[in-house]
C-alpha positions in Angstrom: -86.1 -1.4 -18.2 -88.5 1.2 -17.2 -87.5 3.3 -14.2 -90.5 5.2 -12.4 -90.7 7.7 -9.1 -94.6 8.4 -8.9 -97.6 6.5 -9.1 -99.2 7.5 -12.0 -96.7 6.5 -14.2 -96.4 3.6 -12.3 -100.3 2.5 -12.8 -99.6 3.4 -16.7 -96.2 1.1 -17.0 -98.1 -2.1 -15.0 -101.4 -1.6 -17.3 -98.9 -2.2 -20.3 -97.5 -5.3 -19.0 -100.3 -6.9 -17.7 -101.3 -7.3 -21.4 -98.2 -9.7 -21.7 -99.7 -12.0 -18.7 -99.0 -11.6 -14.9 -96.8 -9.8 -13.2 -94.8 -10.3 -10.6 -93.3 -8.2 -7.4 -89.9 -8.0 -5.6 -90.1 -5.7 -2.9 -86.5 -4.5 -1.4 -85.0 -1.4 -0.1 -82.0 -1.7 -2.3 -78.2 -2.0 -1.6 -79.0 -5.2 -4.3 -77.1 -8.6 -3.8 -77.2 -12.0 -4.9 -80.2 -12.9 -2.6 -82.1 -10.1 -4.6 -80.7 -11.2 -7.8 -81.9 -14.5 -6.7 -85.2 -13.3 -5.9 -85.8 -11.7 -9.0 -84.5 -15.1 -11.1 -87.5 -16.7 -9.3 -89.6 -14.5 -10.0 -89.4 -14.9 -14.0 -90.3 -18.5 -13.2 -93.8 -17.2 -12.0 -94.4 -14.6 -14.0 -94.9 -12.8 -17.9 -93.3 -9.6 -16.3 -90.8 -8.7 -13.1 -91.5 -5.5 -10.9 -88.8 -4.3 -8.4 -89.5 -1.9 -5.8 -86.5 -0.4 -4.2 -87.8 2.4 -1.4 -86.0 2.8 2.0 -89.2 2.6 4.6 -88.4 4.9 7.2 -91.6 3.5 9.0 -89.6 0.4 9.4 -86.7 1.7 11.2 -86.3 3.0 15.0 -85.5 6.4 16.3 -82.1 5.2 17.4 -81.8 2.4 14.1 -79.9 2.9 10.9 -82.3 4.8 8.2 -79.7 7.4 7.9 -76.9 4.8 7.3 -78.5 2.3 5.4 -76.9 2.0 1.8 -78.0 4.0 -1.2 -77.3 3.2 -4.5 -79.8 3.2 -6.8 -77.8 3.6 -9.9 -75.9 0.8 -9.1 -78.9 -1.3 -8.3 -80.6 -0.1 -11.5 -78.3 -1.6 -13.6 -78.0 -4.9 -11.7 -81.7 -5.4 -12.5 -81.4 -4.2 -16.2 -78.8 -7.0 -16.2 -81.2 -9.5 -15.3 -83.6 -8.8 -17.4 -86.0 -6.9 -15.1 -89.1 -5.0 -16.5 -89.6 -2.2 -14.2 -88.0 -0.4 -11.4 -90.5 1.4 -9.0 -88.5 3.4 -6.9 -91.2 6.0 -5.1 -89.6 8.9 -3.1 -91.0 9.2 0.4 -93.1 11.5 -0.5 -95.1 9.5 -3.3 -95.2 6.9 -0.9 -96.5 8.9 2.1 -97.6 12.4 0.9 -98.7 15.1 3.5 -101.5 13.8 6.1 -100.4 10.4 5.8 -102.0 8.4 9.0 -102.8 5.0 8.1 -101.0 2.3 9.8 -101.3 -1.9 9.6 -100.4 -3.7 12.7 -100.3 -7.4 12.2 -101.0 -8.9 15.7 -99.5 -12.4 16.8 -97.1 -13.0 14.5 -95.0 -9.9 14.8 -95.0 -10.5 18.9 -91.4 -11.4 20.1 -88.7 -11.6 18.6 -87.6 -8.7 15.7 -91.2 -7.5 17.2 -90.2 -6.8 20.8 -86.6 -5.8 19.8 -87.4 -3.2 17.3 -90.8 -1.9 18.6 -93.2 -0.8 15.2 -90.7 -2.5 13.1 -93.8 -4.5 11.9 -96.2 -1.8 11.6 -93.7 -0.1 9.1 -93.3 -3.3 7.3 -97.1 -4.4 6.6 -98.2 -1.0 6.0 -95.3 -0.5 2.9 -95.8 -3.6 1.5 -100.1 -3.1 1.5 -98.9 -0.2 -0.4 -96.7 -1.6 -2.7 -99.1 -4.7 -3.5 -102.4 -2.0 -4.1 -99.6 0.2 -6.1 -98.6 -2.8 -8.3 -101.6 -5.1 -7.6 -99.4 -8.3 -8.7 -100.0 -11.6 -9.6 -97.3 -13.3 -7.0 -95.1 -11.4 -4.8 -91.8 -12.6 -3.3 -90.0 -12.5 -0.5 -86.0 -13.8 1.0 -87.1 -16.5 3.8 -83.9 -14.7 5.6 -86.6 -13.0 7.6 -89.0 -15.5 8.6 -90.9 -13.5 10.8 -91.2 -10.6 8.0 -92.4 -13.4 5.8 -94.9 -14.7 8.3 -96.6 -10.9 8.8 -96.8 -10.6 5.3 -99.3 -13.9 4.6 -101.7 -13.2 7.6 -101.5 -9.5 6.5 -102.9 -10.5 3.0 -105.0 -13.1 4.6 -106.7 -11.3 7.0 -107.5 -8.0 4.5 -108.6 -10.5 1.3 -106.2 -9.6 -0.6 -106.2 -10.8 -4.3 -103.4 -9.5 -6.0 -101.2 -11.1 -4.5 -103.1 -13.7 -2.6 -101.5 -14.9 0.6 -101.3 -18.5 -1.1 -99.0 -16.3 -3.9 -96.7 -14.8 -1.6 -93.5 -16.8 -2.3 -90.6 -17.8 0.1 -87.4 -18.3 -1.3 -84.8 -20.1 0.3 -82.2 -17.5 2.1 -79.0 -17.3 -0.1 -75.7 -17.5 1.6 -71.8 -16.9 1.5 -69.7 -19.6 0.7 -68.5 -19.8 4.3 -72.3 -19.9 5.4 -73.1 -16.5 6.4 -76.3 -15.3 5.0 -76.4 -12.4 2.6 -77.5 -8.8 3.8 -76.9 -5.4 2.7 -76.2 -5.0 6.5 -73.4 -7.4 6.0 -71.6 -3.9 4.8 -71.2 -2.8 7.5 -68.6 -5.3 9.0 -65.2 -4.7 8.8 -62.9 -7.3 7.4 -62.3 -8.4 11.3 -66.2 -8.3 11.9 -67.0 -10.3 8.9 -64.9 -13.1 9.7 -66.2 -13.4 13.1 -69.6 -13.4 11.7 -69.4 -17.1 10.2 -69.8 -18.0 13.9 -73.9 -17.3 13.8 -74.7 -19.9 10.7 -71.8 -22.4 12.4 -73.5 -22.3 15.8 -76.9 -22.8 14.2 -75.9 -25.7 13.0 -74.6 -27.1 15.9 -77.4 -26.5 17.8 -80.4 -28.2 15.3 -77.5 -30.9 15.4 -78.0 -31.1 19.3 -82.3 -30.3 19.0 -82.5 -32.7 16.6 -80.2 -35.5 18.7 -82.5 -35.2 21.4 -80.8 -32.5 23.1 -82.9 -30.4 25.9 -84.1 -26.7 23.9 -83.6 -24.4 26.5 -80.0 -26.0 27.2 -78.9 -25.7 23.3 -80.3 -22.1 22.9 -78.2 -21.6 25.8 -75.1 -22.8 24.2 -75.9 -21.3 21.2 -76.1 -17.5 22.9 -72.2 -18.5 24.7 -70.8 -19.7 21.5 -71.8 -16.0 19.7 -70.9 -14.3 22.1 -67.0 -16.4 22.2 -67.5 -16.3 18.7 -67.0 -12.2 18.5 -70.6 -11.1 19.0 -71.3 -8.3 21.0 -74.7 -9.5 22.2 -77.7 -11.7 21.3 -81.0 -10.5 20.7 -82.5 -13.4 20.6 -82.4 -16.9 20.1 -85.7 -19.2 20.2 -87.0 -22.1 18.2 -90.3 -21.5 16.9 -93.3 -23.4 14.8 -92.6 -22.8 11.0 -96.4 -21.5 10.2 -97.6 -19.1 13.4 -94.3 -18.6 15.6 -95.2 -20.2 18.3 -92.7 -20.5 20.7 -91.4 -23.7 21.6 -89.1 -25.3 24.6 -89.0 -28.7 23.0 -88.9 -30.3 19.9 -92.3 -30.5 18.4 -94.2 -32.8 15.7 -94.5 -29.9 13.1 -91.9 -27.9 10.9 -90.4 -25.4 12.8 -87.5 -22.8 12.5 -84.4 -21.5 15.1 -84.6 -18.2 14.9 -81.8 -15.7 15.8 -80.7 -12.2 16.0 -77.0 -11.4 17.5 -75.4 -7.4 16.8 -71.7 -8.0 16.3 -69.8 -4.4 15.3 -73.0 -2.0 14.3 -74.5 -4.7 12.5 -77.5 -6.5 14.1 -77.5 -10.1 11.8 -80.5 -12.2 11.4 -81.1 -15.7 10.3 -83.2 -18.8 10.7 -83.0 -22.3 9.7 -85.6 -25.3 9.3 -85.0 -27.9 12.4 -86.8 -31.4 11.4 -90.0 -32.4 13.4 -89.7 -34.9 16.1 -90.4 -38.1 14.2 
C-alpha cells in the first residue's frame, strides 16, 4: 500500500491506478473501525482500485468541539487498511489541504438546515468543502460514505449535483448501511470516548429508536413518540438530546406524521463528552 502526504504524489499514484480500471474513494478522518473496514470492503466491490483518505478537517469542527481531542492514529490505521488490501492511503497534512490564503468555502443550503446544521453551526461548510477537495484531488470513479450520518450523506449528493460533478457523480456516491455493536449501538470513533459506565448506558439511543418506529409505525402520534423517545434518553443516562425528528429519506424534510415516502428518525443525544448520532429507516404509511 502506498502511503502519500502531498498532492503531487498523490496525482502520480492515482494516474498509475487508473490504468488498472476505476478507482474508488473512502473518505474518513481516521481512528479506523469496523464501519470503515466495512466501507472499504464495499468499495472493492465497485472498483479496480481503493483510495482512503484519512485527514482530521478542522473546518468541520467548532470553536468549543473536539479537533484537539479527536483520536490520532495513523500508524495504527495504516496498517488496518494494508490488511484489507487497500491501494493507497492519502493522508494530506493541513497544510496540503489548505495552504496559506486558503478562502474558498461550499455551503450546501437546504439540506444542511436543522438538525447537526443548527447544532454545530458551519459543520456543513467544513464538510462539503473537504470532500470537493478530496473528490477534485482523487477524481474517483464512486465514492462512499457510512449512512451513520444521513444528513452528511444527503449534503454530499446535492453538493455533487448541483456543481456537475463527474468523478464521482452524485448517482455514484454510495451509502452503506451503518454498522453496529452487537448490543445495537452504532460504531463511532467518538464511541472512545465513553467510559465503561457511559458505554453501557449508551445502548439506550438504538433501543429507544426502536421503540419509537415500533410506536410511528403502529399508528402512534409523531410528536408524542419523539417525545418519549427524548424522556427515555435522558432516563436512560443521557445528558441531553440534541435532537430528535423524523424526516423524509431524500431532502430532510421535516415531518410530524407519518408520510407515504421513505423516511429516516434522526437523532443526536451527548451522554459523558460524547455527542452520538444515529438514524434509522421508518416504513412509509402504506
Amino acid at each position: 500500500m502506498q502511503i502519500v502526504h502531498t498532492l503531487d504524489p498523490l496525482r502520480n499514484a492515482i494516474d498509475a491506478l487508473r490504468k488498472a480500471g476505476p478507482v474508488a474513494l473512502v473518505p474518513t478522518m481516521g481512528a479506523l473501525h469496523e464501519g470503515h473496514l466495512t466501507l472499504v470492503r464495499e468499495a472493492r466491490r465497485h472498483a479496480a482500485s481503493v483510495v482512503v483518505s484519512i485527514f482530521v478537517n478542522p473546518l468541520q469542527f467548532g470553536a468549543n468541539e473536539d479537533l484537539d481531542a479527536y483520536p490520532r492514529q495513523l500508524q495504527r490505521d495504516a496498517d488496518l487498511l494494508e490488511a484489507e488490501g487497500v491501494d493507497l492511503l492519502w493522508a494530506p497534512t493541513v497544510e496540503a489541504m489548505y495552504p496559506a490564503g486558503f478562502s474558498t468555502n461550499i455551503s450546501v443550503a437546504g439540506v444542511s438546515e436543522g438538525l447537526c446544521g443548527a447544532a454545530r453551526p458551519g459543520h456543513f461548510d467544513g464538510v462539503a468543502t473537504v470532500v470537493c477537495k478530496l473528490f477534485n484531488q482523487v477524481l474517483p470513479d464512486t465514492a462512499l460514505f457510512g449512512e451513520k450520518d444521513w444528513q452528511q450523506l444527503a449534503v454530499i449528493r446535492r453538493m455533487a449535483r448541483d456543481l456537475d460533478l463527474t468523478r464521482p457523480a452524485a448517482a455514484a456516491i454510495r451509502g452503506v448501511e451503518t454498522v453496529r455493536e452487537a448490543d445495537g449501538l452504532a460504531m463511532s470513533s467518538r464511541n472512545a470516548y465513553l467510559t465503561a459506565e457511559q458505554r453501557a448506558a449508551a445502548v439506550a439511543l438504538p433501543t429507544a429508536m426502536r421503540v419509537a418506529i415500533a410506536g410511528i409505525e403502529a399508528g402512534a402520534p409523531v410528536p408524542a413518540t419523539l417525545e418519549r423517545l427524548q424522556a427515555d434518553l435522558i432516563a436512560g443516562g443521557f445528558a441531553s438530546v440534541d435532537y430528535a425528528q423524523l424526516r423524509t429519506a431524500d431532502d430532510l424534510e421535516e415531518l410530524q406524521a407519518r408520510a407515504a415516502q421513505p423516511m429516516r428518525l434522526i437523532v443526536a443525544a451527548r451522554i459523558g463528552s460524547a455527542r452520538l448520532i444515529d438514524n434509522m429507516a421508518v416504513a412509509p404509511a402504506p
